[in-house]
MINU-842677 format. One line per 4 residues: number of its first residue (from 1); their letters; for each residue x negated, y negated, z of C-alpha. Coordinates in nm, 4 decimals, padded with zeros to 6 digits. Layout:
N
NUM = A = X Y Z  ...
// end
This chain:
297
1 = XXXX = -04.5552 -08.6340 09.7362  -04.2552 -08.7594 09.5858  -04.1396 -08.7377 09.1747  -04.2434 -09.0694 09.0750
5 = XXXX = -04.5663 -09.0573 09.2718  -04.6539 -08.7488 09.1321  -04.5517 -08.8716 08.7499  -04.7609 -09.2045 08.8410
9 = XXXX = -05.0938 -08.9845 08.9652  -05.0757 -08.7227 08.6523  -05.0578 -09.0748 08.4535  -05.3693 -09.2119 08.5900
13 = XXXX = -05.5622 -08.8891 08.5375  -05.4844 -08.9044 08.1341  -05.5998 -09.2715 08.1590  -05.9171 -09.1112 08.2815
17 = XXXX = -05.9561 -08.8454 08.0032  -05.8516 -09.0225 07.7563  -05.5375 -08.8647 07.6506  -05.1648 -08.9686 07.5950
21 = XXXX = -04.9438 -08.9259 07.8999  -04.7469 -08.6049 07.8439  -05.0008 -08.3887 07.6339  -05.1546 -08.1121 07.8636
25 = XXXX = -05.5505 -08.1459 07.8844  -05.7317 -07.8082 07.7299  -05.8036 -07.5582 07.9392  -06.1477 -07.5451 08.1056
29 = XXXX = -06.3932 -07.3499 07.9813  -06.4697 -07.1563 08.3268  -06.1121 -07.0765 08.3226  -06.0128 -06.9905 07.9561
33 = XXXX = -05.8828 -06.6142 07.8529  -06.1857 -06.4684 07.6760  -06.1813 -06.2213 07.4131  -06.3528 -05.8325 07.4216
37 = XXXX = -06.6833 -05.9867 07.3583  -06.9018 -06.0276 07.6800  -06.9352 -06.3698 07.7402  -07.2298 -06.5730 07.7239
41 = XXXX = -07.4531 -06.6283 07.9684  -07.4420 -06.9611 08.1453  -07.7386 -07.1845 08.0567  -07.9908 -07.2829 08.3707
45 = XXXX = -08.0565 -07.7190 08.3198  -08.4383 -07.7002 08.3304  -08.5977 -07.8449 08.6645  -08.6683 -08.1807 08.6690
49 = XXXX = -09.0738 -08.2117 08.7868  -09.0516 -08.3692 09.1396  -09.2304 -08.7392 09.1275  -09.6045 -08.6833 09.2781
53 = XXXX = -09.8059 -08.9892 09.4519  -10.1768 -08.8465 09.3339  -10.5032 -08.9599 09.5592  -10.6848 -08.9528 09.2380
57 = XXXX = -10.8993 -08.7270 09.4571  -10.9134 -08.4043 09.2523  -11.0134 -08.1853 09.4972  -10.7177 -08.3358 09.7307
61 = XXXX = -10.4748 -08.3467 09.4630  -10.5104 -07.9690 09.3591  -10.4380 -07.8542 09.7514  -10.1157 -08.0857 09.7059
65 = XXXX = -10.0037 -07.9367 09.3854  -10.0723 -08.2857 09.2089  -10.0528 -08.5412 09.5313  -09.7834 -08.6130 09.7859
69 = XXXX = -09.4297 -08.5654 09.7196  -09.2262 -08.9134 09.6757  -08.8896 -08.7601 09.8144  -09.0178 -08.5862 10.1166
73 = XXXX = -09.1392 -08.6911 10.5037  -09.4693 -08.6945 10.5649  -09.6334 -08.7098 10.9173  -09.9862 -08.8839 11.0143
77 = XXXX = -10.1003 -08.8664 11.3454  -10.3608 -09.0155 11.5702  -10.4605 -08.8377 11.9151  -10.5358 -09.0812 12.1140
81 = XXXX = -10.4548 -09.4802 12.0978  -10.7969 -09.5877 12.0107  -10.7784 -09.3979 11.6637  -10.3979 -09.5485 11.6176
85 = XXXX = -10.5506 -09.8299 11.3970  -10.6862 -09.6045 11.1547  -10.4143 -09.4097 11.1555  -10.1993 -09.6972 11.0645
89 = XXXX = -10.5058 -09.8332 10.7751  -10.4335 -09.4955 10.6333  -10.0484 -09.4840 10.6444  -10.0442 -09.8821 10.5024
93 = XXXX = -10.3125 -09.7785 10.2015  -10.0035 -09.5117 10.1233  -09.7796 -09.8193 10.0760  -09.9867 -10.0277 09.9119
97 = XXXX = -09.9939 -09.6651 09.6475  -09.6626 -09.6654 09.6543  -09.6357 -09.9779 09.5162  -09.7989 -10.0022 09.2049
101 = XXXX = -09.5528 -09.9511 08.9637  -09.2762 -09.9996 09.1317  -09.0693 -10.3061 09.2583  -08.8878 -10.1471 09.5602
105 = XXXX = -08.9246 -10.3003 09.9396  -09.0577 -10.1210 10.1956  -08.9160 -10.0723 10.5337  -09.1243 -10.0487 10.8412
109 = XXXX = -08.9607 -10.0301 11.1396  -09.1474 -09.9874 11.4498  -09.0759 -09.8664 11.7999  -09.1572 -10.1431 12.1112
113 = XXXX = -09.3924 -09.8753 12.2810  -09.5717 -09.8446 11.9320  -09.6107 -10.2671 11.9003  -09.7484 -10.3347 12.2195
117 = XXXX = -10.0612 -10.0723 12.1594  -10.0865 -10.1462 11.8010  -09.9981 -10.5058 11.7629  -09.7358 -10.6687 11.4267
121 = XXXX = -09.8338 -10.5868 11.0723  -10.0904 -10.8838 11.0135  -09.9330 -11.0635 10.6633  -10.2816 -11.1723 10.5878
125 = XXXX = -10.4686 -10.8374 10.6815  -10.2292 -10.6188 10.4724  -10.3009 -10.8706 10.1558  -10.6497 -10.8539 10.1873
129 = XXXX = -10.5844 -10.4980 10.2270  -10.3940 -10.4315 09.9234  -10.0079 -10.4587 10.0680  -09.8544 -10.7459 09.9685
133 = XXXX = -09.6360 -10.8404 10.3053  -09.3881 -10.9809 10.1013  -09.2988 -10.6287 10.0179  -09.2347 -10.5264 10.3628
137 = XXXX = -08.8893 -10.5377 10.5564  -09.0788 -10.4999 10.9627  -08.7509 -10.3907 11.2427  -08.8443 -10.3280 11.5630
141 = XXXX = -08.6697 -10.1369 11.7713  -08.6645 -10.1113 12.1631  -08.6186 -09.7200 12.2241  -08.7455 -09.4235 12.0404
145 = XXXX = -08.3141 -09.3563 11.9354  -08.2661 -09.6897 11.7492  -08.6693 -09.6301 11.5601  -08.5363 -09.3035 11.4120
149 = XXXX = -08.1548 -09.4399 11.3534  -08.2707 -09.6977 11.1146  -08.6063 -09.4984 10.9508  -08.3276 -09.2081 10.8844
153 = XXXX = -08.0737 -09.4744 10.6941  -08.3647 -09.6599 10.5470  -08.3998 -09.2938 10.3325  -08.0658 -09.3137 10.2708
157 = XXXX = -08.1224 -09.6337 10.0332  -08.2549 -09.5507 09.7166  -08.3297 -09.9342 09.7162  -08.7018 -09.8698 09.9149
161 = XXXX = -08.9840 -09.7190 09.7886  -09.0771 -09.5949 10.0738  -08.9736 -09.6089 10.5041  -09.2671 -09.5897 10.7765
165 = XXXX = -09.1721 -09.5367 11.1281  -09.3901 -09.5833 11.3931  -09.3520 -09.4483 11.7291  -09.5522 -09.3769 12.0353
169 = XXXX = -09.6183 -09.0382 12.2224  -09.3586 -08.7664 12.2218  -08.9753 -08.8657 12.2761  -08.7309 -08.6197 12.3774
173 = XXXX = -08.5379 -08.7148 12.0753  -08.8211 -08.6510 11.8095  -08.7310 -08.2910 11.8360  -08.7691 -08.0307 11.5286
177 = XXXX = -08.3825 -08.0915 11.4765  -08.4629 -08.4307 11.4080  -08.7360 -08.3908 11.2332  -08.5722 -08.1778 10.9833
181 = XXXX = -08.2960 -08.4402 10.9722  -08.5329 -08.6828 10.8283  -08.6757 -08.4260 10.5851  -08.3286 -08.3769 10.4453
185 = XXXX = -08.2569 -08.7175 10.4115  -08.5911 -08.7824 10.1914  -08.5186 -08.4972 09.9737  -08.1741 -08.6087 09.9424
189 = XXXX = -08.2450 -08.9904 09.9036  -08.5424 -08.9633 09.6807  -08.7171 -09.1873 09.9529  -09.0791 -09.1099 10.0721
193 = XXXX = -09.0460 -09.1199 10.4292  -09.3766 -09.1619 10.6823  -09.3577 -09.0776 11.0049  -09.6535 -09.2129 11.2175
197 = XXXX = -09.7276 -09.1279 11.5640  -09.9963 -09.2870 11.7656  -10.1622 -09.0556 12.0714  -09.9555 -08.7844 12.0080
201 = XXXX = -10.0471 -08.4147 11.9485  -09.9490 -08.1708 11.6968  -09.5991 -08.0311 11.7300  -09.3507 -07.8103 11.5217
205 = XXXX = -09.2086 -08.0106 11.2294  -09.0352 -08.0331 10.8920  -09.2687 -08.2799 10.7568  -09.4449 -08.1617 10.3941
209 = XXXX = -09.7612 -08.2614 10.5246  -09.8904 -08.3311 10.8179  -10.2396 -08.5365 10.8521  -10.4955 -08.5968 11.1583
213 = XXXX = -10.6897 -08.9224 11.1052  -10.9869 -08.9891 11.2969  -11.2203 -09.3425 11.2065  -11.5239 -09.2691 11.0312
217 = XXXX = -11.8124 -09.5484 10.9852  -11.7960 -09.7385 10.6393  -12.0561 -09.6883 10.4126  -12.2694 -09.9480 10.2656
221 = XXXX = -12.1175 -10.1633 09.9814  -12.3152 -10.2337 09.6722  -12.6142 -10.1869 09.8353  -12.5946 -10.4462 10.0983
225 = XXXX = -12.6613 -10.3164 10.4963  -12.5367 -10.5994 10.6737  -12.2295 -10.6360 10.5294  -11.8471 -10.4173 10.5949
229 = XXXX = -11.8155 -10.1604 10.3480  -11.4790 -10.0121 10.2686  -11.2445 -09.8574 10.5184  -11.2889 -09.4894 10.5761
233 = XXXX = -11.1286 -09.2119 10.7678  -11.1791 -08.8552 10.8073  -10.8318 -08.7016 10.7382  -10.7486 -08.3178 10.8519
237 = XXXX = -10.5012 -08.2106 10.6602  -10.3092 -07.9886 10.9009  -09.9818 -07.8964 10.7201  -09.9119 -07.8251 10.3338
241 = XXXX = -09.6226 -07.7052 10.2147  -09.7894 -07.6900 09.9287  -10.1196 -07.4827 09.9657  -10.4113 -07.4694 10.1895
245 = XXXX = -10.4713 -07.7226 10.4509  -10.9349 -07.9123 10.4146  -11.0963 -08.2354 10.6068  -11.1845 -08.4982 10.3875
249 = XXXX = -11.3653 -08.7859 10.4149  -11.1982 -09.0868 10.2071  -11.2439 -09.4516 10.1693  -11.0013 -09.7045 09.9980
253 = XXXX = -11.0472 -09.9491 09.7495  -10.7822 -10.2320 09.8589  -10.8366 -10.4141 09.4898  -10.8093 -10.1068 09.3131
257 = XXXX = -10.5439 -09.9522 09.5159  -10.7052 -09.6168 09.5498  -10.8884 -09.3468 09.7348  -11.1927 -09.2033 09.6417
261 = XXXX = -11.4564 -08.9297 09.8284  -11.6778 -09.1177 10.1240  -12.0279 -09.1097 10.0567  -12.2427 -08.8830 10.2748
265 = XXXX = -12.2855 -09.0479 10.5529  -12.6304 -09.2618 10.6519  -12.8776 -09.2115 10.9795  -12.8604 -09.4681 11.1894
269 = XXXX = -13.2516 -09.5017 11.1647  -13.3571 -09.5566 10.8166  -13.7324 -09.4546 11.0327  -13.8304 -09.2187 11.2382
273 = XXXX = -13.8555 -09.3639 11.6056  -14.1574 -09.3018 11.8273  -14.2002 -09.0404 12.0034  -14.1374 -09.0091 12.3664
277 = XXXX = -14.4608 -09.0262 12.6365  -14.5816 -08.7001 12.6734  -14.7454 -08.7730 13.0483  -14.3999 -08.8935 13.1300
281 = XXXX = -14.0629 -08.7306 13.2754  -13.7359 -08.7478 13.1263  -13.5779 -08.9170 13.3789  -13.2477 -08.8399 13.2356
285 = XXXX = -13.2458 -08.4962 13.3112  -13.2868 -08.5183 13.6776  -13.0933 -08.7934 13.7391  -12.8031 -08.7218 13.9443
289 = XXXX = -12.4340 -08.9768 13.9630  -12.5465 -09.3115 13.8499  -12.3503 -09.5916 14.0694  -12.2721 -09.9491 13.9511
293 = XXXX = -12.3029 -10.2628 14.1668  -12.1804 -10.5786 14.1311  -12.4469 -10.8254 14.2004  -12.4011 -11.0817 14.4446
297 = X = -12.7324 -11.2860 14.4333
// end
């Protein structure tokens, strides 16, 4: 570096303290000649308490140390494709959490494989749900590569509230590398990140938790059979980072925007049936391979 570029940087570095050109800034306190005392011990900044996403499901929320962590990945997983949907229900009523309070988009970006079992995000279905679809920034991507390229920048943007990626099966790419990749970039972004799989089993991961969701019937709504109560699922909670792993049974509230227990679940026959002929056989024992035919006539 020549003289006058050298003058010109140590210029624009007393601009930036704030002192005249020419006067030589104090020394630094790490580097400073100390006397015969012993020196003081350096001062620890308190931890800042990490920002919690609570159920409001007490017994849930004390296995999580206070609810899911808002800078972390989280996995749910569905084992086969007919379970996907609630798999998805349960990741979308995690969204629709994320967003009270909070202003943020939300990016959901969704591999081809993953669209053609599951379908689009429905606008209308998510705002009857409780997710407004105006929140939501939907990418789909053709290969498993480009769904994990843009959920991994989407927690680089402290912009979202939250990233969802949705993929299919296991790719040779979604390896526990990658997975801890993603972790990283949550913790480091301050971005909840939600990694959901449809018909894929449990594998090694970084994820903070890890949930199984299997569809569970709805319970009757203010006391009236024939019509839908509220969605339900029965969630394994297979990884914790943060204690012990339970099943619950939870249904949401879409105009609340929150969980709460399931109730114990009804028999399908409010009466007993009647009893089977005693002077008769039970056919279905015996019977052997039962063949179809189409009929003709």
């Amino acid at each position: 570096m020549a003289g006058d570029d050298f003058a010109g940087l140590r210029r624009r570095i007393a601009e930036i303290e704030g002192r005249p050109f020419g006067v030589e800034a104090p020394p630094s306190p790490a580097v400073a000649p100390r006397g015969p005392e012993r020196p003081e011990a350096p001062r620890l900044a308190p931890r800042r308490a990490e920002k919690l996403l609570p159920f409001g499901v007490e017994g849930l929320d004390c296995l999580l140390g206070g609810g899911l962590r808002r800078n972390a990945l989280h996995e749910v997983r569905a084992e086969t494709t007919r379970a996907g949907s609630a798999a998805t229900g349960f990741a979308a009523a995690i969204l629709a959490r994320l967003t009270v309070g909070d202003d943020r988009p939300l990016l959901w970006v969704m591999e081809e494989a993953a669209v053609r079992e599951g379908g689009h995000p429905h606008g209308p279905g998510l705002d009857r749900f409780g997710l407004d679809p105006g929140r939501l920034i939907v990418v789909v991507t053709r290969r498993p590569e480009e769904t994990l390229w843009v959920f991994e920048e989407g927690l680089r943007c402290a912009g979202l509230a939250g990233v969802l990626g949705e993929i299919r099966g296991h790719p040779r790419v979604l390896d526990l590398t990658a997975s801890r990749r993603l972790a990283l970039r949550a913790r480091d972004g301050g971005v909840m990140g939600i990694l959901l799989r449809q018909a894929a089993a449990a594998e090694p991961g970084a994820a903070a938790t890890r949930w199984l969701v299997e569809p569970r019937p709805a319970a009757t709504l203010d006391d009236f059979a024939a019509g839908i109560g509220r969605p339900a699922w029965r969630l394994h909670l297979e990884r914790n980072r943060a204690g012990a792993t339970g099943r619950f049974d939870l249904e949401w509230d879409h105009d609340a925007r929150s969980f709460a227990l399931a109730p114990l679940a009804t028999p399908a026959l409010s009466r007993p049936g009647a009893a089977l002929p005693a002077d008769r056989p039970d056919l279905a024992r015996t019977a052997g391979t039962v063949v179809a035919y189409r009929r003709t006539g």
